[in-house]
N, C-alpha and C positions, 0 to 999 in steps of 0.2 A: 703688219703686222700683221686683211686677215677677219672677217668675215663676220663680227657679231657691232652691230652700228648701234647708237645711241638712242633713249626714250624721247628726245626730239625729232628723228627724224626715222619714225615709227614706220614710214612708207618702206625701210629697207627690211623689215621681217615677214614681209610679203611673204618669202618663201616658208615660210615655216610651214603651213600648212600640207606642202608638196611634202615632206620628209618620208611620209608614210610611203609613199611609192619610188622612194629610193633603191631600198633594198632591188626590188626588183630588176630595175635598171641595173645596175650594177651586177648582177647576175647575170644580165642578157651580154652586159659587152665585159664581166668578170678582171677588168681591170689587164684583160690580156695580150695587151699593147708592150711588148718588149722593150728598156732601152735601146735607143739606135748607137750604135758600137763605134761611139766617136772619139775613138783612142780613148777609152777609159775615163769615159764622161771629160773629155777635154775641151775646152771652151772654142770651139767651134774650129778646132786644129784639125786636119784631115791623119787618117789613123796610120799613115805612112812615114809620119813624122816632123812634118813643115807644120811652122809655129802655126800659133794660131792666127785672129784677126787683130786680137787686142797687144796679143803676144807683139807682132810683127813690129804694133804701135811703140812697142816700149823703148825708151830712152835713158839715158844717165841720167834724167829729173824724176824718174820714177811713172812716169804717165804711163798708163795703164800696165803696167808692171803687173808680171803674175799670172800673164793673160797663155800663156805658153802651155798647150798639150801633153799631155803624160805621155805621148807616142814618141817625141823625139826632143832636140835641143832646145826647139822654139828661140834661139839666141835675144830676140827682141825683149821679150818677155821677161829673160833670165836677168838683162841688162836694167830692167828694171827694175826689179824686185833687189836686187843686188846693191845698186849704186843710187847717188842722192839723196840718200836717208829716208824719205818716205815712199813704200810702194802702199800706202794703204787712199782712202779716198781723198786726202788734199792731193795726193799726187795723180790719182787716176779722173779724178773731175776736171774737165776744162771751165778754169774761174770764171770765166768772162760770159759766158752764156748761160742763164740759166734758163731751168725747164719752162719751153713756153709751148701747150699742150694746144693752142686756138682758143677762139671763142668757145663759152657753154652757154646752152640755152637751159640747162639742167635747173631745178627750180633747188634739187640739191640732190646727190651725188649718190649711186648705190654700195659702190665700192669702190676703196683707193686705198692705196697700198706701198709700200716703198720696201725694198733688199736690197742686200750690195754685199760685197766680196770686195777684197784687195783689186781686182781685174776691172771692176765697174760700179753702176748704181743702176737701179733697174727700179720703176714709178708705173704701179699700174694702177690709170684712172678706166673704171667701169669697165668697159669691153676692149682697151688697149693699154700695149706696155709701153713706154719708152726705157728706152738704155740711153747712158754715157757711160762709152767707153773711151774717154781720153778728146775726143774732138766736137761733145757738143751732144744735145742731145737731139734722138731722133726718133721714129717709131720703129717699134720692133716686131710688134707681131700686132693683129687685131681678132676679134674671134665675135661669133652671132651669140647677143647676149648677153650675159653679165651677173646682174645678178649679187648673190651673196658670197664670198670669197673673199681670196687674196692672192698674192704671190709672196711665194717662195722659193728658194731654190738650191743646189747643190755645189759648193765653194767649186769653183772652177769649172765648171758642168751647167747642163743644161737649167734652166728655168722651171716651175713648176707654179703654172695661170690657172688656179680653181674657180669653181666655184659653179652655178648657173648658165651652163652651156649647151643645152640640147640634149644630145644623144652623148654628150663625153662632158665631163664635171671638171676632171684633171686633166689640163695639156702640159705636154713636156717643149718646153720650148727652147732650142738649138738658142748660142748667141750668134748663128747664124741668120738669125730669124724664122728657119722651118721649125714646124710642131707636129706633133703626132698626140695621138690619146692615148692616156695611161690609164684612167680610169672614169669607168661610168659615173660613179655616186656624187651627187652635188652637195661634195663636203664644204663647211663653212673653215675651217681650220686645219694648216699642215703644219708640222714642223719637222725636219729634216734634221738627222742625228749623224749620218756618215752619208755616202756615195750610195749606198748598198740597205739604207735604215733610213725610215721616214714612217711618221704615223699621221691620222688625218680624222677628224671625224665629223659628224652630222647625228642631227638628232638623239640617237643610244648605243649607235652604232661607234664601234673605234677599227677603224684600216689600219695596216702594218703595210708599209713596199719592201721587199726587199730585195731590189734594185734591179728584176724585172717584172713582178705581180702586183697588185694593191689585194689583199687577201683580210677579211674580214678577223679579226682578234678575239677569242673568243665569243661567249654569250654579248649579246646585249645587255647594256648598260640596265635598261627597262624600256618604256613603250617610248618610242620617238617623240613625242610632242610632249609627254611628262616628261623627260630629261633635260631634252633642248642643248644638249653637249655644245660648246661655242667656244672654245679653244683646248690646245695639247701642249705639254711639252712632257719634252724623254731627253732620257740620256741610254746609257747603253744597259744601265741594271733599272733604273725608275721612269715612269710614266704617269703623268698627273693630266686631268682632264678637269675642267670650269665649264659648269653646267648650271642651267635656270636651277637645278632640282638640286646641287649640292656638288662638292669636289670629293672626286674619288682618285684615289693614289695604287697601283701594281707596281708593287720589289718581282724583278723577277718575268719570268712567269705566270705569276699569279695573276687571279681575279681582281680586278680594282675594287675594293673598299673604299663605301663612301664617309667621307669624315664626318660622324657624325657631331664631336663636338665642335664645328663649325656653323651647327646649324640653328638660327634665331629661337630664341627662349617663349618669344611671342608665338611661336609656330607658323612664321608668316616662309615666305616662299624664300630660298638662302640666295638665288639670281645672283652667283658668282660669273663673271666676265672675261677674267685674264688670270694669265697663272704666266710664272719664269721660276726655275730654277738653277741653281749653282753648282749643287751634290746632291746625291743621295737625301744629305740628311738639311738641305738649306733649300728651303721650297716658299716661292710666296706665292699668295693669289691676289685677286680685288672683285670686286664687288660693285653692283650698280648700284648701293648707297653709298659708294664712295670710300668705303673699308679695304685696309690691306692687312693683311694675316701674315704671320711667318713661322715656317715650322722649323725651330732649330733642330731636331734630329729626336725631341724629346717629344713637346708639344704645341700648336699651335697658339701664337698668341696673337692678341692687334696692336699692332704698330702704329694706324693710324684712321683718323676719322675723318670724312669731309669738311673742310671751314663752311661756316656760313657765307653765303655767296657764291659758292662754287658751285661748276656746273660737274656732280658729283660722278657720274658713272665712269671708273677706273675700266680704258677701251684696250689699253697694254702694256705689257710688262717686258723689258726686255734689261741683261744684265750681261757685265765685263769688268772682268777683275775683282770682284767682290765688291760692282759700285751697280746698284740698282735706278734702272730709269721710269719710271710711268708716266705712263698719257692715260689722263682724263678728257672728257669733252670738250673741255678750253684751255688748257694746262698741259704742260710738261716738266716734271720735275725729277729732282734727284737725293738717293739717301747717300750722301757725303757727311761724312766724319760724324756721323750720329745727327745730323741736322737734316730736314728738308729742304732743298738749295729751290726756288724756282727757274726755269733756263725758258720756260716760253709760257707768254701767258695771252688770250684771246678773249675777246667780248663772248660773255655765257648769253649767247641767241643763237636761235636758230639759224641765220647765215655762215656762221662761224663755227668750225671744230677741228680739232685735234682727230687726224686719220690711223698713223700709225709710227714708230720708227726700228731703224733696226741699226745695227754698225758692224762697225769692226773688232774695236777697242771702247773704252770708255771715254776716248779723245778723240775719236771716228767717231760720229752717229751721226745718222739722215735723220730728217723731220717730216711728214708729210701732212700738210693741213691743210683746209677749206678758209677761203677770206670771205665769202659771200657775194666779191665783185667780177659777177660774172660776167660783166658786159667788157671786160676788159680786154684788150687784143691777145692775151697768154692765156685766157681763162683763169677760175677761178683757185686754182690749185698751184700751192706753191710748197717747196722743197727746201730744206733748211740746211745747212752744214752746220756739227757744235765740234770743234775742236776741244772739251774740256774746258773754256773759258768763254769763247762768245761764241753766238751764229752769223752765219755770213750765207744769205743766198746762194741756191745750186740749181 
């Protein structure tokens, strides 16, 4: 999900204070890392036309279906997305293994992350990813660092491992396992709109890719460390951003306006967290008092408040088919048929948290969460499948 961590475990805003000398970095290496011309972002297919790796995988039961290059037939690939009825993640996950990442000695974790596409699921704990692509998982890439971030990536194309990396913030990474730098800036948040459209930000700053630059988006938001910008989402006309200092929304080309009727009557600080939208005119945010907002097209309302007892700060928001999921710090839940369904719930301590999720569908979603039991032979980090009715380990 993706780079802005919870009031318990206050060691991962470390970076904050670095923000101010981002810009510059970003200047020096200008985000001017090309994609590598892999049949048209094809999942690791060579550009002559021979399926991919996952492609090749694919079968009549769907397993890793979809994994097939835009360069040519990929036949594996086609065969799967085609036949068995599911090319999405029951078919592309192998059931029987799941992610077991080693021992942690981590007292707790700076960033974890989970994506997926029809073709895979891709899990990135702190400075490494895993993939399952169809046979289990395994490590995919590693990088110096870590840091504040996430991953993301591009349906069928390469990977996209942010965050706290040195001298490069964004790697583009092959599901071949090779990476390259896309860009300098140690953004905490991407989200990816098409092949060729991806927006990303840090502190007041908002980046735009378009699908070889990472190029700055107009003015700044305001000074870095008063904004604190900690997540995006766009579509192809709207762009909404969830900042310490308030949410601001761009139609268009335009300037983001920040919302001002969002912002606490108390005058206290608005410390919005996560944002997801549906359209144009269907946009929610949350909040790290545990507040979700919704703007139907007119004006923003609240939907919902924190229970008592809960461990409140809304970490993301992710939506499919007009069925919204959030993750809190111990919690994962759902707005079905006008109700709050809950699908995962975890001890509100600090050993314990809700990381991130993303899917496919609303009967596809990955779970990524912390158990606290880090002496355990997988580590502490475990990976959830919800079909739309139960979880079943992945």
């Amino acid at each position: 999900m993706n780079g802005d961590h919870g009031s318990r475990g206050s060691s991962s805003w470390r970076a904050a204070a670095r923000f101010a000398v981002l810009l510059g970095a970003f200047s020096a290496c200008g985000g001017r890392t090309q994609l590598e011309d892999d049949a048209a972002l094809g999942a690791g297919g060579g550009a002559s036309g021979t399926p991919s790796v996952s492609g090749a995988s694919g079968n009549n039961n769907g397993v890793a279906g979809g994994g097939a290059d835009s360069g040519g037939a990929g036949a594996g690939g086609a065969a799967g997305l085609n036949s068995g009825g599911n090319a999405g993640l029951a078919g592309a996950l192998n059931p029987t293994q799941a992610l077991c990442a080693g021992p942690s000695n981590f007292e707790t974790h700076e960033a974890v992350d989970v994506w997926t596409d029809s073709a895979g699921a891709f899990v990135r704990i702190d400075s490494r990813v895993f993939a399952n692509v169809g046979a289990g998982w395994s490590l995919l890439s590693e990088q110096k660092g870590g840091g504040v971030g996430g991953l993301s990536g591009f349906i069928g194309g390469p990977l996209l491992f942010y965050g706290s990396f040195g001298g490069c913030g964004i790697n583009l990474v092959q599901r071949s396992g090779s990476s390259s730098c896309s860009g300098a800036a140690e953004v905490v948040h991407v989200h990816v709109v098409r092949q060729n459209l991806a927006h990303a930000v840090y502190g007041g700053r908002i980046l735009s890719y378009d699908g070889a630059f990472w190029i700055q988006r107009g003015d700044a938001l305001g000074d870095n460390a008063q904004v604190g910008a900690r997540q995006v989402w766009a579509n192809e006309n709207t762009l909404v951003v969830a900042a310490r200092s308030g949410v601001y929304v761009a139609r268009g080309g335009g300037k983001p306006q920040r919302q001002v009727e969002l912002e606490p009557s108390d005058g206290s600080e608005p410390d919005f967290t996560a944002v997801w939208g549906f359209s144009d005119e269907l946009l929610w945010v949350g909040n790290r008092k545990g507040e979700l907002f919704e703007f139907d097209g007119k004006r923003w309302q609240l939907r919902r408040e924190a229970q008592a007892g809960e461990c409140a700060q809304i970490r993301r928001l992710w939506g499919s088919q007009g069925r919204l999921f959030v993750a809190s710090e111990n919690q994962v839940f759902s707005a079905n048929v006008g109700a709050w369904q809950a699908i995962l719930t975890l001890p509100c301590e600090q050993a314990s948290r809700v990381w991130g999720l993303w899917g496919n569908a609303a009967d596809d979603l990955l779970i990524a969460y912390e158990t606290g039991a880090s002496n355990t032979e997988c580590g502490d980090i475990r990976v959830n499948h919800y079909d739309g009715t139960r979880l079943t380990p992945r």
